[in-house]
mmCIF file of the protein (N, C-alpha, C, O) and its ligand, coordinates in Angstrom:
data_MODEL
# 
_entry.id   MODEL 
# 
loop_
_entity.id 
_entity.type 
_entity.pdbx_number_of_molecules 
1 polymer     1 
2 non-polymer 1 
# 
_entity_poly.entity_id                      1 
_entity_poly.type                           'polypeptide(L)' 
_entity_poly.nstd_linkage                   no 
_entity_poly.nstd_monomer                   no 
_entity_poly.pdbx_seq_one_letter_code       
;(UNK)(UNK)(UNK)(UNK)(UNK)(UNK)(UNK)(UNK)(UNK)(UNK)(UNK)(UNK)(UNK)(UNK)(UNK)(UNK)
(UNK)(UNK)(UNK)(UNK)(UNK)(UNK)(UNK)(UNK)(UNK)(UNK)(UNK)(UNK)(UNK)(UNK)(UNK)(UNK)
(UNK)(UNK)(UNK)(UNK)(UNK)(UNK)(UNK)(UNK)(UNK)(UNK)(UNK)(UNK)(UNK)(UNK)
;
_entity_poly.pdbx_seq_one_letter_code_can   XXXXXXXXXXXXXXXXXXXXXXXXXXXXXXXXXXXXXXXXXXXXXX 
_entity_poly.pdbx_strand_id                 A 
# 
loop_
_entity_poly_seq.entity_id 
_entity_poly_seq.num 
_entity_poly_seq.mon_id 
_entity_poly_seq.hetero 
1 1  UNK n 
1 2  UNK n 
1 3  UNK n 
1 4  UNK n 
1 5  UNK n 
1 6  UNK n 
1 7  UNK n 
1 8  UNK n 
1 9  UNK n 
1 10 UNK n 
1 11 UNK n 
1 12 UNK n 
1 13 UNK n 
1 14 UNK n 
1 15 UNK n 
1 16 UNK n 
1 17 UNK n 
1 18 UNK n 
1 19 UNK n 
1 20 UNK n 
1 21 UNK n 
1 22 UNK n 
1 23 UNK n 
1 24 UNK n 
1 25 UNK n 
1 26 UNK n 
1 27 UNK n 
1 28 UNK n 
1 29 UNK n 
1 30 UNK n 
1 31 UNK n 
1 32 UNK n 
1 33 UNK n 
1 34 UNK n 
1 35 UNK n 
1 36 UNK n 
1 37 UNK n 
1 38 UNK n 
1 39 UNK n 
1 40 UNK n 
1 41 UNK n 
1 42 UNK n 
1 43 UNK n 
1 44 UNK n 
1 45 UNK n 
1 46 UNK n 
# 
loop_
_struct_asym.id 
_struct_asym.entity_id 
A 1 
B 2 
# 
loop_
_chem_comp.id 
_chem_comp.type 
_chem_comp.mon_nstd_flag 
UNK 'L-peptide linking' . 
ZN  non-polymer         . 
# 
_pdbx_entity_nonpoly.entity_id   2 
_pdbx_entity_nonpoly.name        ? 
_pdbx_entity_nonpoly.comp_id     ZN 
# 
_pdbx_nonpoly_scheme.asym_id         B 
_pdbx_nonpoly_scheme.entity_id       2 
_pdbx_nonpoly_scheme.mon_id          ZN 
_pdbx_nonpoly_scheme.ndb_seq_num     1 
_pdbx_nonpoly_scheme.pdb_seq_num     101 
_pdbx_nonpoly_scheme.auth_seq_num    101 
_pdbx_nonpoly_scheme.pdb_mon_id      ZN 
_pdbx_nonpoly_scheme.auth_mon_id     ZN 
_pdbx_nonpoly_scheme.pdb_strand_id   A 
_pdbx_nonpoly_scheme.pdb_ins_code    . 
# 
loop_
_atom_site.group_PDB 
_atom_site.id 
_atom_site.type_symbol 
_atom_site.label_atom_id 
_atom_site.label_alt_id 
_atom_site.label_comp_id 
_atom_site.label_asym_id 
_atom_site.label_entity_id 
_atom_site.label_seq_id 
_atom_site.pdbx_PDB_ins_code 
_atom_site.Cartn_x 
_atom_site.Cartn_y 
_atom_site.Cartn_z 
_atom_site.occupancy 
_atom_site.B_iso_or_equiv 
_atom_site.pdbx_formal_charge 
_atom_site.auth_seq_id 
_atom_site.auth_comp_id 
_atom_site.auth_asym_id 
_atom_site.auth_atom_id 
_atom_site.pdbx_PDB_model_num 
ATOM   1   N  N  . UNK A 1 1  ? 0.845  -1.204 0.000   1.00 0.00 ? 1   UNK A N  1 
ATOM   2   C  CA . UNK A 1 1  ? 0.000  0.000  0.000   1.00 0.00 ? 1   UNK A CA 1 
ATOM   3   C  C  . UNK A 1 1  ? 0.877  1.250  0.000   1.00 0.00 ? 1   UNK A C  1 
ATOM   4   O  O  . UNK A 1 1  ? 0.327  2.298  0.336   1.00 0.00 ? 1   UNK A O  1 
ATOM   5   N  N  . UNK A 1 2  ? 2.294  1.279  -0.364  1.00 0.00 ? 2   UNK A N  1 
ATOM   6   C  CA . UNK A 1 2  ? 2.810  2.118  -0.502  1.00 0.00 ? 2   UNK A CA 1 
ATOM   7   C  C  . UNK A 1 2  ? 2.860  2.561  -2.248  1.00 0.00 ? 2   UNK A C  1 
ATOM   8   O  O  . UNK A 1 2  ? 3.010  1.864  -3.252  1.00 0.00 ? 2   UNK A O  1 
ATOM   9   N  N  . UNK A 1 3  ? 2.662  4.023  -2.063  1.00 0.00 ? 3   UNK A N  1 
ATOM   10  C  CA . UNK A 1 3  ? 2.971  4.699  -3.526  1.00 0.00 ? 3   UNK A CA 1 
ATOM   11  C  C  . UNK A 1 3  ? 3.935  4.503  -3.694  1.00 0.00 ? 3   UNK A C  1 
ATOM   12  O  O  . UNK A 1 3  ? 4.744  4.417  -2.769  1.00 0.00 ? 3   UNK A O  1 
ATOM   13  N  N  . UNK A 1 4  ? 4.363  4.297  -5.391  1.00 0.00 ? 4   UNK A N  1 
ATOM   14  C  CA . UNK A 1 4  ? 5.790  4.496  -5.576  1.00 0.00 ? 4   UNK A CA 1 
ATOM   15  C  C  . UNK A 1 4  ? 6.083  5.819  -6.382  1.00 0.00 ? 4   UNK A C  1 
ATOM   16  O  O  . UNK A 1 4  ? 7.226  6.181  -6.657  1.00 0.00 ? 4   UNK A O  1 
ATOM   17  N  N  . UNK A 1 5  ? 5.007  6.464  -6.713  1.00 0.00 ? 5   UNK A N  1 
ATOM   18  C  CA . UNK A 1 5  ? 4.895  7.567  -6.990  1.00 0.00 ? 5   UNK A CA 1 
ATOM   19  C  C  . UNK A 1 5  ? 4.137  9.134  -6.587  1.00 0.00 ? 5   UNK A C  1 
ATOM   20  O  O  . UNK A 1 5  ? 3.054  8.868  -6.066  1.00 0.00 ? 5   UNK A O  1 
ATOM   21  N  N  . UNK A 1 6  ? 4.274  10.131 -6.632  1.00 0.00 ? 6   UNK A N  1 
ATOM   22  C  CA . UNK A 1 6  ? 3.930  11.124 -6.096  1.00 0.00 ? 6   UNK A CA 1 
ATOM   23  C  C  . UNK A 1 6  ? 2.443  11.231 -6.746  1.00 0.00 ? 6   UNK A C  1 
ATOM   24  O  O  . UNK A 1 6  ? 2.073  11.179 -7.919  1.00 0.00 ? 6   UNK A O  1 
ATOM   25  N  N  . UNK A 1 7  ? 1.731  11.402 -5.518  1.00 0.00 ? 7   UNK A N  1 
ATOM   26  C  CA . UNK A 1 7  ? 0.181  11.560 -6.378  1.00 0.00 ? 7   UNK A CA 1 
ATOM   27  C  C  . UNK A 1 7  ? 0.123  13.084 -7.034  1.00 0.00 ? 7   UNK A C  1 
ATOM   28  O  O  . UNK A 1 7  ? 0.649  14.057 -6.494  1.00 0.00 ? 7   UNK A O  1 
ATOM   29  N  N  . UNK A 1 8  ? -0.569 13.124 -8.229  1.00 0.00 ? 8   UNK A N  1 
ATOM   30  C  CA . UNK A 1 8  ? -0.904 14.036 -8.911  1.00 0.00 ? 8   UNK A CA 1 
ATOM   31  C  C  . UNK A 1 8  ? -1.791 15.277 -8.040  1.00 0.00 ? 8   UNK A C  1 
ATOM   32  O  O  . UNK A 1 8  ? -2.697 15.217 -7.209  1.00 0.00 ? 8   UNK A O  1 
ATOM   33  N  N  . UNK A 1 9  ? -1.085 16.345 -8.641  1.00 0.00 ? 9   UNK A N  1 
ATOM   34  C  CA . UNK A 1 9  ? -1.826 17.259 -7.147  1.00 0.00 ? 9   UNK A CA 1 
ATOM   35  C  C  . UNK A 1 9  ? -0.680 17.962 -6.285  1.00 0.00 ? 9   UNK A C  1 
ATOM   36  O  O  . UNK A 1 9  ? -0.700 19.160 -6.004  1.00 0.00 ? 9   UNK A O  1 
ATOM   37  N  N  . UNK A 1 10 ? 0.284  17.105 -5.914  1.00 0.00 ? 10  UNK A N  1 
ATOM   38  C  CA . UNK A 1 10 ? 0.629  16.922 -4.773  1.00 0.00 ? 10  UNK A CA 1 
ATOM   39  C  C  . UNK A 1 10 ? 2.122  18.294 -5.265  1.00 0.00 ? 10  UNK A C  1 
ATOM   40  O  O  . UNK A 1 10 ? 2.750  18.025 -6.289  1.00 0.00 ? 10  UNK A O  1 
ATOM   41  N  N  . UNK A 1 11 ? 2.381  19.140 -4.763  1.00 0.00 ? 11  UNK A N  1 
ATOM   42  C  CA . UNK A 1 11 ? 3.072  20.423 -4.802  1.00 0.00 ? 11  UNK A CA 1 
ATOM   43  C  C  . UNK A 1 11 ? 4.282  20.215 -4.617  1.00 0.00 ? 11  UNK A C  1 
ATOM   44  O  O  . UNK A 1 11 ? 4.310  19.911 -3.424  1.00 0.00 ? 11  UNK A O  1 
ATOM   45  N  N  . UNK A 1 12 ? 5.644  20.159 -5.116  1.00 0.00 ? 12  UNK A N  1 
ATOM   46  C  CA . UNK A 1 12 ? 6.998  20.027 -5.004  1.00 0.00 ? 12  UNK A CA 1 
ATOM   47  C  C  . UNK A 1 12 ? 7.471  21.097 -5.021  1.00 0.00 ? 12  UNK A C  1 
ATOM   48  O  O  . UNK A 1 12 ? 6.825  21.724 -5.860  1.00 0.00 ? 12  UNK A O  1 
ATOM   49  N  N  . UNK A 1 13 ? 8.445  21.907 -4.480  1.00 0.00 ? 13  UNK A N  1 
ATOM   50  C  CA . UNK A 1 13 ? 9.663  22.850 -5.176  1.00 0.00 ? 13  UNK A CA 1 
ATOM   51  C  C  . UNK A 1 13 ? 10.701 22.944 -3.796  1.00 0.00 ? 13  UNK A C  1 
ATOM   52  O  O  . UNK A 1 13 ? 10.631 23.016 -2.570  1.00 0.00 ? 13  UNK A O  1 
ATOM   53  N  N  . UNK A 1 14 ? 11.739 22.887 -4.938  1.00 0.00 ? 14  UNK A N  1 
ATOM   54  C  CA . UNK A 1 14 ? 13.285 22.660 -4.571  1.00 0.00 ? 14  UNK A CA 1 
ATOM   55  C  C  . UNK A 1 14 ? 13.908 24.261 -4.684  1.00 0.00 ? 14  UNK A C  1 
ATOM   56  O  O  . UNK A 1 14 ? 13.573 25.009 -5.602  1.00 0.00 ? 14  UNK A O  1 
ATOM   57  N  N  . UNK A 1 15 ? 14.930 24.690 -3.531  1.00 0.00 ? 15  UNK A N  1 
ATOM   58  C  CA . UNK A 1 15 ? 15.625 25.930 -3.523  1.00 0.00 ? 15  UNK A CA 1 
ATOM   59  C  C  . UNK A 1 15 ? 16.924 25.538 -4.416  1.00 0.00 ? 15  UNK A C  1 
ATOM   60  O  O  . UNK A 1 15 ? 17.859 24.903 -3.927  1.00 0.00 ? 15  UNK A O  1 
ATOM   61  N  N  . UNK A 1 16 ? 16.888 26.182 -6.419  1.00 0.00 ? 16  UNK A N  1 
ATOM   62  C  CA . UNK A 1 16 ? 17.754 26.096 -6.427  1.00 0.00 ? 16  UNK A CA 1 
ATOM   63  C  C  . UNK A 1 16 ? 19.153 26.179 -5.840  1.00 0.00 ? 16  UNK A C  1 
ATOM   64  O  O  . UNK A 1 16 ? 20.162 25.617 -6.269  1.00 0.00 ? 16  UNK A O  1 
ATOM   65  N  N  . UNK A 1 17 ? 19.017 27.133 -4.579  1.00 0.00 ? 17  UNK A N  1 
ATOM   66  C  CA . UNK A 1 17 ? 20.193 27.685 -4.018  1.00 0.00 ? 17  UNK A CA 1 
ATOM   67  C  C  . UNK A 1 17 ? 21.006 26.691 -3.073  1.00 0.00 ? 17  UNK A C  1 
ATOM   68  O  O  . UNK A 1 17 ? 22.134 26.234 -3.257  1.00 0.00 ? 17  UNK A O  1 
ATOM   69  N  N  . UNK A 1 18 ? 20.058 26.462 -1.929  1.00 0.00 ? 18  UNK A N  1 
ATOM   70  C  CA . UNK A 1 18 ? 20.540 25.497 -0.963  1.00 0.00 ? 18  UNK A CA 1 
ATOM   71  C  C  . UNK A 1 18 ? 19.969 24.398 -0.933  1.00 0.00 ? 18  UNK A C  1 
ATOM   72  O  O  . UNK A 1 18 ? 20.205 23.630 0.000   1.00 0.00 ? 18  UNK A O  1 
ATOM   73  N  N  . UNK A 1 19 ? 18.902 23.989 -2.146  1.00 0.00 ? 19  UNK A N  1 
ATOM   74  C  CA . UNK A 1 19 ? 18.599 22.529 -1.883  1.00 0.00 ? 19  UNK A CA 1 
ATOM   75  C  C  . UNK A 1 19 ? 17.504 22.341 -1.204  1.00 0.00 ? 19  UNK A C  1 
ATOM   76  O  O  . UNK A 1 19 ? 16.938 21.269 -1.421  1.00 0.00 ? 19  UNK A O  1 
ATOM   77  N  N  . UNK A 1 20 ? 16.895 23.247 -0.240  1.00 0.00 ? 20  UNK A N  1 
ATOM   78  C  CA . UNK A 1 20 ? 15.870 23.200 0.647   1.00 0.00 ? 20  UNK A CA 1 
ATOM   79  C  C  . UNK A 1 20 ? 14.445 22.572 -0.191  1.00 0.00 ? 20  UNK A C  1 
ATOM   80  O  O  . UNK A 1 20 ? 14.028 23.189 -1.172  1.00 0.00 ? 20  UNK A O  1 
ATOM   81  N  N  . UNK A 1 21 ? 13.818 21.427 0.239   1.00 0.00 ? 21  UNK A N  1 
ATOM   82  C  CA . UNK A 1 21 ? 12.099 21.454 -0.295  1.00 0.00 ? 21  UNK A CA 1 
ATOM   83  C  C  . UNK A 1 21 ? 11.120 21.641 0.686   1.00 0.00 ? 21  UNK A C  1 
ATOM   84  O  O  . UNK A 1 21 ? 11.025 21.406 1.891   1.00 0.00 ? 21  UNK A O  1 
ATOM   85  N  N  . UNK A 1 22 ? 10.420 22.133 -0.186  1.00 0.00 ? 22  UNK A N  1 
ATOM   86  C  CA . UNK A 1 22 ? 9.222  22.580 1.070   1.00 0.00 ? 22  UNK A CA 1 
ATOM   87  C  C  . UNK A 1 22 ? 7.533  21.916 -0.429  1.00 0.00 ? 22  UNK A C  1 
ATOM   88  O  O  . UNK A 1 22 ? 7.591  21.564 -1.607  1.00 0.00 ? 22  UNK A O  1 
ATOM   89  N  N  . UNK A 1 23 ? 6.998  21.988 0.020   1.00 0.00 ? 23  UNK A N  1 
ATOM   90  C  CA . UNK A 1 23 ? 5.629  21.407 -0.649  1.00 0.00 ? 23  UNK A CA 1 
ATOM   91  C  C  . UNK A 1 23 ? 4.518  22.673 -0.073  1.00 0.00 ? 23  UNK A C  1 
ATOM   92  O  O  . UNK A 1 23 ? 3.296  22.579 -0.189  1.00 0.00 ? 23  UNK A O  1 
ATOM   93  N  N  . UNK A 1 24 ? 5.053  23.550 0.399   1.00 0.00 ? 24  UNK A N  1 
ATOM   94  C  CA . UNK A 1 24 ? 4.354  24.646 0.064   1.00 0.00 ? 24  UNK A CA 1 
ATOM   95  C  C  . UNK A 1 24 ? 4.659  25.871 0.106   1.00 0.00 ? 24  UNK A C  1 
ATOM   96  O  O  . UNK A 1 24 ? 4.886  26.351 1.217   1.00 0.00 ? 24  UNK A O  1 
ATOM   97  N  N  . UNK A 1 25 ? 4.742  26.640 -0.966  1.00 0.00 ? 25  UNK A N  1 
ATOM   98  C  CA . UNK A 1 25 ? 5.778  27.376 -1.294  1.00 0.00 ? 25  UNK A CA 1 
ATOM   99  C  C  . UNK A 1 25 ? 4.588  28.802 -1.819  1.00 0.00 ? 25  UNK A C  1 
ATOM   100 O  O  . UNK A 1 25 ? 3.955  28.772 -2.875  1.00 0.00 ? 25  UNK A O  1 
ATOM   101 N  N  . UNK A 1 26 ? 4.523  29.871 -0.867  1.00 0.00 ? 26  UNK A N  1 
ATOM   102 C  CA . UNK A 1 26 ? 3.536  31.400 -1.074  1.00 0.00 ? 26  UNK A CA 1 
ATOM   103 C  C  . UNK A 1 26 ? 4.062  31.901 -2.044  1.00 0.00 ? 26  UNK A C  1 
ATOM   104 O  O  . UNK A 1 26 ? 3.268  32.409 -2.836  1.00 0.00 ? 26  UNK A O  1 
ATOM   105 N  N  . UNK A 1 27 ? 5.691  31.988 -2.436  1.00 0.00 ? 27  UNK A N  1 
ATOM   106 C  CA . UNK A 1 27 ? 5.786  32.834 -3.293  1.00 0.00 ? 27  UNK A CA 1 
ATOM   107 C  C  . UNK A 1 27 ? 6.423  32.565 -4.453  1.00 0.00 ? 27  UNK A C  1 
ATOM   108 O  O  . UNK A 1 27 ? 6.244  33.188 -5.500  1.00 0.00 ? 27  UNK A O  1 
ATOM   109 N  N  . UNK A 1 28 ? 7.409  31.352 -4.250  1.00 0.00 ? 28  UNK A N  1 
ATOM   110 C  CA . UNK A 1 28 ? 8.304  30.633 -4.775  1.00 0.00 ? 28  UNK A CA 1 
ATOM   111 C  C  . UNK A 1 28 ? 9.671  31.141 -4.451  1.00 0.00 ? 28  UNK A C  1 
ATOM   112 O  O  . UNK A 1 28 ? 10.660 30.820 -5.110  1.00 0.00 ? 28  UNK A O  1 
ATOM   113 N  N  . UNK A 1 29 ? 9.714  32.188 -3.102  1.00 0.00 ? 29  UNK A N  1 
ATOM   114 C  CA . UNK A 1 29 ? 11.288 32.633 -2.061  1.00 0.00 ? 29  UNK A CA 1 
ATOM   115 C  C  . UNK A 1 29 ? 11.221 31.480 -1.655  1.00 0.00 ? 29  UNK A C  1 
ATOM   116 O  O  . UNK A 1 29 ? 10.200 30.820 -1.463  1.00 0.00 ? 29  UNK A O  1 
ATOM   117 N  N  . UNK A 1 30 ? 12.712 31.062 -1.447  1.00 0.00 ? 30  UNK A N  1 
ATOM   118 C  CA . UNK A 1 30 ? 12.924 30.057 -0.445  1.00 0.00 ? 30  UNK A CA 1 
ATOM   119 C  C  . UNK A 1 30 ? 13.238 30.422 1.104   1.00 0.00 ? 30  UNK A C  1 
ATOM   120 O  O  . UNK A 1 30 ? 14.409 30.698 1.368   1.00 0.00 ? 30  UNK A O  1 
ATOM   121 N  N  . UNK A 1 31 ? 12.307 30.441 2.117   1.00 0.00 ? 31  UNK A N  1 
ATOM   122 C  CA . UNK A 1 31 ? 12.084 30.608 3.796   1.00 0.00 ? 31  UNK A CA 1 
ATOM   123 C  C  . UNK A 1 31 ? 13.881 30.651 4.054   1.00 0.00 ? 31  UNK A C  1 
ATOM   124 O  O  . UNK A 1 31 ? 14.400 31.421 4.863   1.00 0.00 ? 31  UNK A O  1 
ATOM   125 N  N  . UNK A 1 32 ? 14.472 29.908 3.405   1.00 0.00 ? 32  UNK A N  1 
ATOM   126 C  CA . UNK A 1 32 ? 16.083 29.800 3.980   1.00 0.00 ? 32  UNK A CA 1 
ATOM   127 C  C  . UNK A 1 32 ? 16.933 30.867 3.789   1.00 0.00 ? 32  UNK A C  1 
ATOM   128 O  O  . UNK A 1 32 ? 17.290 31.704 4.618   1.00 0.00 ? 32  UNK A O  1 
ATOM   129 N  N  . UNK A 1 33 ? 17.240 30.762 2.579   1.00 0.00 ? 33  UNK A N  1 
ATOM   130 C  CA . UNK A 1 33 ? 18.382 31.657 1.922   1.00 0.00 ? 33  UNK A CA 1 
ATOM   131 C  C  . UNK A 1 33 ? 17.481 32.671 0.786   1.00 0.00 ? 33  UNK A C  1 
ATOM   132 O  O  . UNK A 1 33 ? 18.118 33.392 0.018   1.00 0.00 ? 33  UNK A O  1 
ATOM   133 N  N  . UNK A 1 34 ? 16.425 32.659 0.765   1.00 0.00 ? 34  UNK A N  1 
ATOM   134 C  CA . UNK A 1 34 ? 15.572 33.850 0.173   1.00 0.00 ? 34  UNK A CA 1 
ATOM   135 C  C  . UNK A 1 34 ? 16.007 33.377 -1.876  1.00 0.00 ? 34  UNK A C  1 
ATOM   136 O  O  . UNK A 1 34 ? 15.848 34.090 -2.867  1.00 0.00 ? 34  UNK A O  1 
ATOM   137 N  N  . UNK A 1 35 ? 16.398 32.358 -1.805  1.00 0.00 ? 35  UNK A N  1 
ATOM   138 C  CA . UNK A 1 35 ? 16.620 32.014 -3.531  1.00 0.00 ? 35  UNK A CA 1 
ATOM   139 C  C  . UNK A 1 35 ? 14.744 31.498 -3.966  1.00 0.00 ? 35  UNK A C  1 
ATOM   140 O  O  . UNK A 1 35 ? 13.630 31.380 -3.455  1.00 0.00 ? 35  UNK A O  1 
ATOM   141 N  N  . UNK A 1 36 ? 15.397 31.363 -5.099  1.00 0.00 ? 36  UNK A N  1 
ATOM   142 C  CA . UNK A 1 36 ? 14.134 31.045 -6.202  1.00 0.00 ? 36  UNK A CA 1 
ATOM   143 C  C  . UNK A 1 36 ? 14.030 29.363 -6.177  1.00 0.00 ? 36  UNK A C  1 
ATOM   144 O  O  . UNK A 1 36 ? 14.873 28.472 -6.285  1.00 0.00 ? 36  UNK A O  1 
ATOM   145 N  N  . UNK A 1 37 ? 11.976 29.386 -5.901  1.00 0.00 ? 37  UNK A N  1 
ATOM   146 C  CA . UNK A 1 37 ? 11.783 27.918 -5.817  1.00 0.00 ? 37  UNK A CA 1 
ATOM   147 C  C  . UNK A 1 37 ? 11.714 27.480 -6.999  1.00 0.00 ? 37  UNK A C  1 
ATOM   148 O  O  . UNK A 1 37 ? 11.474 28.396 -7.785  1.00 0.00 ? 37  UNK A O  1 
ATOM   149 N  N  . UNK A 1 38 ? 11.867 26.009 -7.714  1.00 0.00 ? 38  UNK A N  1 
ATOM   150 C  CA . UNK A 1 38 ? 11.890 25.242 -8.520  1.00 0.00 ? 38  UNK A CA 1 
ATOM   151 C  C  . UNK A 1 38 ? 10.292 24.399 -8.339  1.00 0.00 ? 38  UNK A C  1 
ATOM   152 O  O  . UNK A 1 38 ? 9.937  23.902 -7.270  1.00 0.00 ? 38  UNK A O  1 
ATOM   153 N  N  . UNK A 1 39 ? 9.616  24.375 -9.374  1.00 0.00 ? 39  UNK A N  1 
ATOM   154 C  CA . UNK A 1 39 ? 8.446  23.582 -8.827  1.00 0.00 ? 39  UNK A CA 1 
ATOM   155 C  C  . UNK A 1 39 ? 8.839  22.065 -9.267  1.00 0.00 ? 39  UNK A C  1 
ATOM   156 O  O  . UNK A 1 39 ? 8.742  21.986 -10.491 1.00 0.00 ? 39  UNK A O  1 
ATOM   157 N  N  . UNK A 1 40 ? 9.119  21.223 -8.867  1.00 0.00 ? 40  UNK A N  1 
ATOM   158 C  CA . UNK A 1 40 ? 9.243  19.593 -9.186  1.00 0.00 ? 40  UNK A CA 1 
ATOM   159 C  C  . UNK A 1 40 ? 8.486  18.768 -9.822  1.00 0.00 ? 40  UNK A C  1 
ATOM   160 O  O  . UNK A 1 40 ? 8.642  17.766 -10.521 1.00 0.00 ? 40  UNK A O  1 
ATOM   161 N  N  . UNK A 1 41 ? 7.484  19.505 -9.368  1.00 0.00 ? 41  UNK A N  1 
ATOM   162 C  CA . UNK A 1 41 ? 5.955  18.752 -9.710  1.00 0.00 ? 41  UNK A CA 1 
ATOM   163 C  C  . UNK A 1 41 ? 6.082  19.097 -11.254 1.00 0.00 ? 41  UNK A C  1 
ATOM   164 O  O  . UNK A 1 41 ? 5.298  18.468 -11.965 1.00 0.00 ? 41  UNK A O  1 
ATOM   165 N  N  . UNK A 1 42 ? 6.835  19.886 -11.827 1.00 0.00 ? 42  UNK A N  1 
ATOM   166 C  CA . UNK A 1 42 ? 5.796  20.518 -13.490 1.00 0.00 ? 42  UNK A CA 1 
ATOM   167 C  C  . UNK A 1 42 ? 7.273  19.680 -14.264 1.00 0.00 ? 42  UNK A C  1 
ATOM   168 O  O  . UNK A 1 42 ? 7.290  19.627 -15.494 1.00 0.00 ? 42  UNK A O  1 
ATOM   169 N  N  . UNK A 1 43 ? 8.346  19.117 -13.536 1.00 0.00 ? 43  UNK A N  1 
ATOM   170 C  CA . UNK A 1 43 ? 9.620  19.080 -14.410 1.00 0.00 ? 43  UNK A CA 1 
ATOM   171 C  C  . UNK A 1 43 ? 8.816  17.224 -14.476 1.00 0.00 ? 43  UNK A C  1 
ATOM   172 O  O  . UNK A 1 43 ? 9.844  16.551 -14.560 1.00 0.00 ? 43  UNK A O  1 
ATOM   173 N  N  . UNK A 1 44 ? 8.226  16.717 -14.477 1.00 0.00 ? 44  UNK A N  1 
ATOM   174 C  CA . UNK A 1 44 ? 7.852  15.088 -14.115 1.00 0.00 ? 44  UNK A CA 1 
ATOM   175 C  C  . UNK A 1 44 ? 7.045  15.497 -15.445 1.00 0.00 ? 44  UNK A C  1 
ATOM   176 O  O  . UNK A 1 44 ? 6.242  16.415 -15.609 1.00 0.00 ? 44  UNK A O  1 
ATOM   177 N  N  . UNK A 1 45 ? 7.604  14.337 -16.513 1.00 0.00 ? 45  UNK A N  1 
ATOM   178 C  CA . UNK A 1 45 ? 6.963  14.053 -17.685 1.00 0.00 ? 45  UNK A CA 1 
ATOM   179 C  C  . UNK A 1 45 ? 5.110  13.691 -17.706 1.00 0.00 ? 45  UNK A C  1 
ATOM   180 O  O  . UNK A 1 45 ? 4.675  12.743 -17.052 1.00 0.00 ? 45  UNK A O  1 
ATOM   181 N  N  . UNK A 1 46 ? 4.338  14.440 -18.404 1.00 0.00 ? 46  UNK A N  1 
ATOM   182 C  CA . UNK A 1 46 ? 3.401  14.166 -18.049 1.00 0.00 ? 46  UNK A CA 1 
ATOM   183 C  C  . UNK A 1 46 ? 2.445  13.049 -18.821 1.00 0.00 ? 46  UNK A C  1 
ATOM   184 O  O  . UNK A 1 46 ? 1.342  12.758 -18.360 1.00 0.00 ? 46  UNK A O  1 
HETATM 185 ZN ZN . ZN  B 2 .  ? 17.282 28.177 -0.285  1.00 0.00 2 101 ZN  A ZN 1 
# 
């Protein structure tokens, strides 16, 4: 009963800067080092 994949929906982004993910992201700043979020979710072939 485990996914092996991320359900559709479901919000990714990565701090190009330091790497940080967060799954919910207000502005697309990263809370850490104030860099630009990456959304994960949109780079996954659809
Ligand atoms: Zn960061």
């Amino acid at each position: 009963m485990r996914p092996a994949t991320q359900k559709s929906g479901t919000e990714l982004y990565e701090c190009f800067d330091c790497g940080r993910r967060t799954e919910h992201a207000e502005s697309l700043v990263c809370t850490a080092c104030g860099g630009e979020l990456w959304n994960l979710s949109q780079s996954r072939d659809l």
